[in-house]
C-alpha positions in Angstrom: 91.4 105.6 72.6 91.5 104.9 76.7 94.3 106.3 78.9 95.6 102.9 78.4 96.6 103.4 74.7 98.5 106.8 75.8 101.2 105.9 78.1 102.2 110.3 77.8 98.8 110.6 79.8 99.4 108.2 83.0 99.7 109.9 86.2 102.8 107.9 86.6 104.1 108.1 83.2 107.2 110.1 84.2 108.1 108.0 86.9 110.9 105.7 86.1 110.4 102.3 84.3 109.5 99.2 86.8 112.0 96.9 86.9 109.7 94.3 85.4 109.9 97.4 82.2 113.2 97.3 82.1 114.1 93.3 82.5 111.1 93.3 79.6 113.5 95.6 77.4 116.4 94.0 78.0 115.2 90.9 77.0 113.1 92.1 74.1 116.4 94.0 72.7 118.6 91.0 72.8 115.8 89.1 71.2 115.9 91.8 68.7 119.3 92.5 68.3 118.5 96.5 69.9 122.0 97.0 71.6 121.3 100.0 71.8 118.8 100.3 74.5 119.1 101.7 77.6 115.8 100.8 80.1 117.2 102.4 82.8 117.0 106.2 80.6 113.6 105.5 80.0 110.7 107.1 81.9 107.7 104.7 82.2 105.6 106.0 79.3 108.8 105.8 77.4 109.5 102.1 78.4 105.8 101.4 77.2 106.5 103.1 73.9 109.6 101.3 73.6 108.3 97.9 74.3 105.6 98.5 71.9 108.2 99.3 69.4 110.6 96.3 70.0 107.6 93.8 70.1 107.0 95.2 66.4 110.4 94.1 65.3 111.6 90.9 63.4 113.0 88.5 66.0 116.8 88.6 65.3 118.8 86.2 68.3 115.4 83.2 69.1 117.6 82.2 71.5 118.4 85.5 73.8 117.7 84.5 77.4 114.8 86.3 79.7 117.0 86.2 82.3 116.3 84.9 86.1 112.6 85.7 87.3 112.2 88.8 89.1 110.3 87.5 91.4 110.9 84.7 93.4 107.9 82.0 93.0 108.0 81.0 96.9 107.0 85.0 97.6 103.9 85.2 95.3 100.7 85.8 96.8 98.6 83.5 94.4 101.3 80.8 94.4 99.2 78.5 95.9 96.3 79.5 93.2 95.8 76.7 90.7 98.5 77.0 87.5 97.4 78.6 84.7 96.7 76.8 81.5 99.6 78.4 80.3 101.8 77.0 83.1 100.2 73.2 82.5 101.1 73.6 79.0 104.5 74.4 79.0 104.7 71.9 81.8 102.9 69.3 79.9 105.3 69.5 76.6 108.5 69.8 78.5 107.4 67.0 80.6 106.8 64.6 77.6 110.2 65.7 76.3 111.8 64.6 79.1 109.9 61.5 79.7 107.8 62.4 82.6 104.5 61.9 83.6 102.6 65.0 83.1 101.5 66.5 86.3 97.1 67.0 86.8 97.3 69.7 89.1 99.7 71.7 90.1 99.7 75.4 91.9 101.2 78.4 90.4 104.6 78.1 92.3 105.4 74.6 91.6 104.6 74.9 88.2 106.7 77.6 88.2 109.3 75.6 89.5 108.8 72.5 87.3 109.4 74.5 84.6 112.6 75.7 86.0 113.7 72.2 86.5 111.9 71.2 83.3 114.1 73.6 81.2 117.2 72.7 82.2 116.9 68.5 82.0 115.4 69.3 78.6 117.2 72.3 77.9 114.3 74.0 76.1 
């Protein structure tokens, strides 16, 4: 078992929660139907226990909303970096859905955005 796998050991592990942690929980907990869940009591090794523990849990509300990015796509470092197959796929399938051409190349920030736009013509 690394230090990884035991969020108690991590130097920073009673810091509090990132706010990527706690916009995961949120989400995760609606998903879930966890109404109960407060990211913002949560240490960090806490939020990674939690997390761990909502991800284990049937899927209650499919459609609970992640919620706006937390970072904005025109700030990222790599956002000129070539999408991520990830990115062209979801790109790719909500193109065809709305009858566009499906884009070769794209970087990580307009992919990004596409899918923004993507989501809401289609409304996937």
């Amino acid at each position: 078992m690394s230090q990884l796998d035991n969020p108690s050991q991590w130097a920073t592990g009673s810091d509090a929660p990132t706010e990527k942690q706690k916009s995961f929980i949120s989400t995760l907990a609606s998903s879930k139907g966890a109404s109960d869940v407060d990211p913002s009591s949560l240490n960090k090794s806490e939020a990674s226990a939690k997390i761990n523990e909502l991800k284990g849990q049937p899927t209650q509300n499919a459609n609970a909303s992640a919620g706006q990015p937390i970072q904005d796509p025109n700030t990222w470092s790599t956002g000129d970096d070539q999408a991520t197959g990830k990115q062209m796929g979801y790109v790719a399938v909500m193109a065809k859905e709305a009858g566009e051409k499906v884009p070769s190349q794209m970087g990580k920030t307009e992919a990004s955005q596409k899918i923004e736009d993507l989501k809401e013509k289609t409304g996937m």
